[in-house]
N, C-alpha and C positions, 0 to 999 in steps of 0.2 A: 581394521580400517575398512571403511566402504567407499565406496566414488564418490559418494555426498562431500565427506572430508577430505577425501585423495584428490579430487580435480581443481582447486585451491592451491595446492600444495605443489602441484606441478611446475609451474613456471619459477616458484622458488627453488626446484629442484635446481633445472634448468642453470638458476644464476646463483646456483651453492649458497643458498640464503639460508638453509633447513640446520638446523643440528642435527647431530652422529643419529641418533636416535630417530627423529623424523624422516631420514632420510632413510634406512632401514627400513624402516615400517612401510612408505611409501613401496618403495624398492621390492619389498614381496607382495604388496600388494597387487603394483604392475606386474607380476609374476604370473596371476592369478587371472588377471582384468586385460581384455586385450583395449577396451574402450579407453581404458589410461594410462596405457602404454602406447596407445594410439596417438590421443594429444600427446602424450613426452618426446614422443617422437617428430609430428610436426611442430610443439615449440622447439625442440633443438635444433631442424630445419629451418626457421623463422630465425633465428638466433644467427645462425651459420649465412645466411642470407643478408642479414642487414650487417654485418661486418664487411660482406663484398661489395657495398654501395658507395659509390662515388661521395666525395662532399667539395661541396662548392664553394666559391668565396666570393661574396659579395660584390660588385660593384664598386671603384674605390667612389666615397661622396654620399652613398645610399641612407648612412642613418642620418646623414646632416642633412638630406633631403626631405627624408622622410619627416623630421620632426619639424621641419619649418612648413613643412605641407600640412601637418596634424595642426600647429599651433594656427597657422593662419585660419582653416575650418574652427577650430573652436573660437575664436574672436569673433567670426563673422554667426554661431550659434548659441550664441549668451542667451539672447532671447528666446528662441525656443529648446532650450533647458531649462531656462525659468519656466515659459508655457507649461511644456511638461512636468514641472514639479508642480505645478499647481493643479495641473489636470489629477495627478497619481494623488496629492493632499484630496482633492476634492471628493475623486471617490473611494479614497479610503473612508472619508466622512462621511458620505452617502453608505457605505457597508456598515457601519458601526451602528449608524441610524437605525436600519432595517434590523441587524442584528438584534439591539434595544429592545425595539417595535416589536420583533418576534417572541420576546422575552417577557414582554409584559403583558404581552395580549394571552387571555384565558385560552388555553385549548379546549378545545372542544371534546363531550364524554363520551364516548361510543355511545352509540342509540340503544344497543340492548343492554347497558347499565343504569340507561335512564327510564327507559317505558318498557312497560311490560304489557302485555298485548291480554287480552281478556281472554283471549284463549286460552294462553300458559296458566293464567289466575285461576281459571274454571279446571284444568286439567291437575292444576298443585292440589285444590280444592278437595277435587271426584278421588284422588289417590289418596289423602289424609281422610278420608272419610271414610277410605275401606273397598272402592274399585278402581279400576284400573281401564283411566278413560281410552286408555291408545286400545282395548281388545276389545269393546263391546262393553265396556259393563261389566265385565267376569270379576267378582270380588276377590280382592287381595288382601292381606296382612301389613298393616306398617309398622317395621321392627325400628324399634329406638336403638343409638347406637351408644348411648352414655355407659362411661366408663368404659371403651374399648371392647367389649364385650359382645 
């Protein structure tokens, strides 16, 4: 096992989520790795720490509050939740548009698959002919390469 898979694995330690075997594995790993025995260590701290936290209880009234507060704001935003849904329809529509648009329109061929410059023509030329324009002039051989050979 390496850290890549063991620091995953850790917080299921932690909450005995692992089987016999994965825990094991883990278990010598941390043996080995102080880096994941490190986190096992501050997850167990974190673990030991939220069980010491207070918990609090509500307000008596808070969710009957709460939901007459929510329901009143939604009645009074009907209409701009409509706005918004049309604004979000509209330019999803304008995206698909372009998208299309993008799709249909020709791309364009790189330049040097379409022209070929009088240079390179004159220099394919000077080399099939038997010199070799990039030295001066100094005559070369052009070997064919048919049949791999």
């Amino acid at each position: 096992m390496n850290c890549r898979t063991a620091e995953p694995l850790v917080s299921a330690l932690v909450d005995n989520e692992l089987t016999g075997e994965e825990a094991v594995q883990l278990r010598n790993h941390m043996r080995f790795c102080n880096k994941c025995r490190a986190l096992y260590e501050e997850s167990l701290e974190m673990k030991s720490s939220l069980r010491t936290l207070k918990t609090h209880v509500p307000p008596s009234g808070l969710e009957s509050r709460l939901k007459a507060s929510l329901q009143g704001r939604a009645r009074g935003r009907r209409p701009l939740a409509l706005a918004g849904a049309l604004i979000c329809a509209g330019l999803a529509a304008a995206s698909l548009a372009v998208f299309l648009d993008a799709r249909s329109t020709p791309r364009p061929q790189p330049v040097a698959a379409t022209t070929t410059s009088s240079w390179e023509a004159d220099a394919d030329r000077a080399y099939l002919g038997g010199s070799d324009p990039m030295s001066g002039g100094v005559p070369v051989v052009a070997v064919g390469y048919a049949g791999g050979n």
